[in-house]
C-alpha positions in Angstrom: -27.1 29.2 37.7 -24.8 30.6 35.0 -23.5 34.3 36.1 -23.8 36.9 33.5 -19.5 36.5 32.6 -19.4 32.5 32.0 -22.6 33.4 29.5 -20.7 36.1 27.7 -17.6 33.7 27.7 -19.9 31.0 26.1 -21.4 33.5 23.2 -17.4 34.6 22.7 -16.4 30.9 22.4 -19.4 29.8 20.1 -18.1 33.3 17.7 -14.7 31.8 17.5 -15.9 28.5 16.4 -17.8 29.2 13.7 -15.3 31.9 12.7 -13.0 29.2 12.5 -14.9 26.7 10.8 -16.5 29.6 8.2 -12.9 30.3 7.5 -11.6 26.4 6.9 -14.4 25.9 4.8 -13.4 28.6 2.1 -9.9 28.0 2.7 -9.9 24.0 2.4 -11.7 24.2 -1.3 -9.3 27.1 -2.6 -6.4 25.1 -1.4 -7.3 21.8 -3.2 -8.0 23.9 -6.0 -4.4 25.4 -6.0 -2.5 22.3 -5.3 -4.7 20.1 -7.6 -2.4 21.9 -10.2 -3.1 22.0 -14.5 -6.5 23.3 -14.2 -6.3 24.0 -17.9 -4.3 23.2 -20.9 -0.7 23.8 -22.2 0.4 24.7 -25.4 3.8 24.6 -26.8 5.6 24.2 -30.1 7.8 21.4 -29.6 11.3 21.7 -32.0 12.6 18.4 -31.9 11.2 14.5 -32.0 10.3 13.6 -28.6 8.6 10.2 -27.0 6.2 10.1 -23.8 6.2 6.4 -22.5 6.8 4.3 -25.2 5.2 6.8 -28.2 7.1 9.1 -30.6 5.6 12.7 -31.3 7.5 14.3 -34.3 8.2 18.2 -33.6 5.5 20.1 -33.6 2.5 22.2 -31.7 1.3 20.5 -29.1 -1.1 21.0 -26.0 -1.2 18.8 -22.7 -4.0 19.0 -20.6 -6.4 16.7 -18.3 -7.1 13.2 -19.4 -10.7 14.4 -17.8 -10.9 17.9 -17.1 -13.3 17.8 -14.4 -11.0 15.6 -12.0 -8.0 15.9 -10.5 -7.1 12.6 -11.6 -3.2 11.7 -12.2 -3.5 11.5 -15.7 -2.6 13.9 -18.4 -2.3 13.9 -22.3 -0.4 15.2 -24.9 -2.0 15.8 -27.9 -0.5 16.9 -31.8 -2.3 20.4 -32.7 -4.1 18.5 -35.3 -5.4 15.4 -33.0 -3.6 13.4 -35.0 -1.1 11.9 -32.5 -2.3 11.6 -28.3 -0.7 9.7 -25.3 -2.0 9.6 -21.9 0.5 9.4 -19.2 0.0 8.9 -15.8 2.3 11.6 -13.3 3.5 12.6 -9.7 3.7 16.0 -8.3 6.9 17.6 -8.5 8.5 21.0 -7.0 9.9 23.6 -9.6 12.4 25.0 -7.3 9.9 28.3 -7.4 10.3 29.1 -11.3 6.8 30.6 -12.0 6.6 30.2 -16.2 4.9 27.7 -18.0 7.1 25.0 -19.6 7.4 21.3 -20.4 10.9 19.5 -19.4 12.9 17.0 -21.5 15.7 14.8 -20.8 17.9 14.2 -23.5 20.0 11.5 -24.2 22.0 11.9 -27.5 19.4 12.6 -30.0 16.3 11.3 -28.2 14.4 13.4 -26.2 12.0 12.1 -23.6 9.1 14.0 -21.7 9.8 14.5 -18.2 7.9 17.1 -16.6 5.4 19.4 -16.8 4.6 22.6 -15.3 1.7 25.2 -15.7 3.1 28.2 -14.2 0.5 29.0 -11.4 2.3 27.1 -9.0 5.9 25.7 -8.2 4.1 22.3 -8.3 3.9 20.6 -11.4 3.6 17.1 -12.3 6.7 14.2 -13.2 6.2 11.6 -15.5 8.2 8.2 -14.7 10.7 6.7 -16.5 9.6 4.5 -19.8 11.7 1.4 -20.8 12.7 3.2 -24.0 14.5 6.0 -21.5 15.3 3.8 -19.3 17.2 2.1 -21.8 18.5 5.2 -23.8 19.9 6.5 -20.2 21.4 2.3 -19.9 23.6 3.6 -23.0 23.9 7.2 -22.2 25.6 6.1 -19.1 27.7 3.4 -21.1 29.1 5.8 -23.3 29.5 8.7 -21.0 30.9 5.7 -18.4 28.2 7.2 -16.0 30.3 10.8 -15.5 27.4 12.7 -17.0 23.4 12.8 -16.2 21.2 13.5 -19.4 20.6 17.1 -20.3 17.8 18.8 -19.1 15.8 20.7 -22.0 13.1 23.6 -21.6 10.4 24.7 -23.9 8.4 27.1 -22.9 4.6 26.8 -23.2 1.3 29.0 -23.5 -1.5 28.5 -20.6 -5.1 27.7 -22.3 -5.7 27.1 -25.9 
């Protein structure tokens, strides 16, 4: 027979457990939400030609969102303010060393500027694109004119969260 204490131990325990699992199941979904990053879409008014992958934006207003916003797929695009131009891209998470504003990051290589990353400002986390064959071979004759002394530089613009 159970004494009174082991059954007041066993009602304790039981209160922990679901305590525990009541709080991993609001946590868990919050979390994902958080780290799924780019839950909306970036705006920014780009001042210079730019490519992503292998396509050329001229300067302009642009906004970068979700190839489908109701994923959390590893696909963006980058769209003109007119629909005119689009690119989808495919990324990788990224830290921002803690910098907490919206912004899209370029790396330049003379005059060309290529799309690099792309952060949303709720987060440190933000999402890299890789390396196209037109940077790869811009940064092939950066290196052979700078005789590999000096990395491309790094370019900021600032963007606007939702429309």
């Amino acid at each position: 027979m159970w004494s009174l204490h082991q059954y007041q131990m066993e009602v304790i325990l039981k209160k922990q457990i679901l305590s525990v699992a009541a709080t991993l199941t609001l946590i868990i979904p919050m979390s994902i939400i958080g780290f799924a990053g780019l839950s909306g879409t970036l705006s920014a008014n780009i001042p210079f030609d730019f490519m992503v992958g292998g396509k050329e934006f001229k300067a302009g207003k642009y906004s970068v969102s979700r190839l489908f916003a109701s994923s959390a797929s590893d696909t963006l695009i980058i769209r003109s303010a007119d629909n005119s131009e689009a690119a989808n891209f495919n990324v990788n998470s990224v830290n921002g060393k803690g910098e907490s504003q919206a912004r899209l990051i370029f790396r330049r290589y003379g005059n060309q500027y290529f799309l690099a990353q792309v952060f949303d400002g709720q987060s440190s986390e933000g999402f890299g694109l890789l390396k196209s064959k037109a940077e790869r071979e811009a940064a092939k004759k950066h290196d052979t004119i700078t005789q590999n002394v000096a990395g491309p530089e790094v370019v900021t613009v600032v963007a606007r969260t939702g429309q």
